[in-house]
N, C-alpha and C positions, 0 to 999 in steps of 0.2 A: 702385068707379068709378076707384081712383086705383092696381089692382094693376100692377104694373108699372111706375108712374107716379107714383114720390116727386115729381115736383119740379109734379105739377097735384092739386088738391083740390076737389072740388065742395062747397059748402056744402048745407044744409038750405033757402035761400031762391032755390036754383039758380046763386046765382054762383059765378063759378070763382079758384081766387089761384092766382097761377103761383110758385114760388121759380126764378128767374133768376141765371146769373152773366153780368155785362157786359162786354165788353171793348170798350170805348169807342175812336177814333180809327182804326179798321180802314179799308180801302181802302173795305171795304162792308157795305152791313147785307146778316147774314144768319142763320141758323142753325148753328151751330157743334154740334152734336149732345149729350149729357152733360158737365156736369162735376163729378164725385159725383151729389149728390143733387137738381142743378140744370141748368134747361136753359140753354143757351152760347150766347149771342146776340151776334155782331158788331156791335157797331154805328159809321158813319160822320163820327157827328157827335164832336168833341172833347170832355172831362168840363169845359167849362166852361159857366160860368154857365145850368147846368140843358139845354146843349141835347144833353146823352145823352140825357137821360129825357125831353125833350120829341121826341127821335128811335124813342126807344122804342115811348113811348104812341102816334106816329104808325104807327107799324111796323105795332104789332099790331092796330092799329084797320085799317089797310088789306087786313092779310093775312087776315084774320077779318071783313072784311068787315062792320065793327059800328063804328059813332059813335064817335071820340074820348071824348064822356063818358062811357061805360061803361067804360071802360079808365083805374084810378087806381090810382096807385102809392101803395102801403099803406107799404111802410117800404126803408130803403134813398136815400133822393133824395142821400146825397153817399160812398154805398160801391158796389161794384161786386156784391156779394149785395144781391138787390131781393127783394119781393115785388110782384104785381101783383094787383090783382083786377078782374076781369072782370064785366059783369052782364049776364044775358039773350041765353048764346050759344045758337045752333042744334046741335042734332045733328052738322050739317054742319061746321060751325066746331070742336067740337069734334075729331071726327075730324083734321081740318085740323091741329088744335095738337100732337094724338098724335104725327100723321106727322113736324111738326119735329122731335122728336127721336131718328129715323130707324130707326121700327119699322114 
């Protein structure tokens, strides 16, 4: 599931954990492609008082097209390496998260 694709893992109960690098305070959220063995996500909102990560979890819950509460941030909430986990994405969605980082 995950060859070519260190930085997404599927689990055995179908959810997904992303390892993310953040760069928080960018002009814009976006997808910023590899960085090593994680994917590079811009993000708008400033590293205080949690509203990267609360930019985040919106991000990906919008771009994926799946409820904010499926989308929790497993570890990372005050570094710029995150993890995320995801639950109960679509095929579609998946694909979707592949293309971020720009294969």
């Amino acid at each position: 599931m995950n060859a070519g694709h260190p930085w997404l893992r599927q689990a055995a109960d179908g959810s997904v954990t992303l390892s993310l690098h953040i760069q928080p305070g960018a002009s814009r959220t976006q997808s910023a492609g590899l960085h090593g063995e994680a994917l590079k996500l811009r993000l708008a909102a400033p590293p205080v008082d949690g509203k990267a990560n609360t930019c985040l979890v919106a991000f990906l819950a919008e771009f994926l097209g799946c409820p904010k509460s499926t989308v929790e941030l497993v570890s990372g909430a005050s570094s710029r390496q995150k993890r995320v986990r995801i639950a109960g994405l679509s095929a579609a969605a998946l694909d979707k998260l592949r293309a971020l980082a720009g294969d």
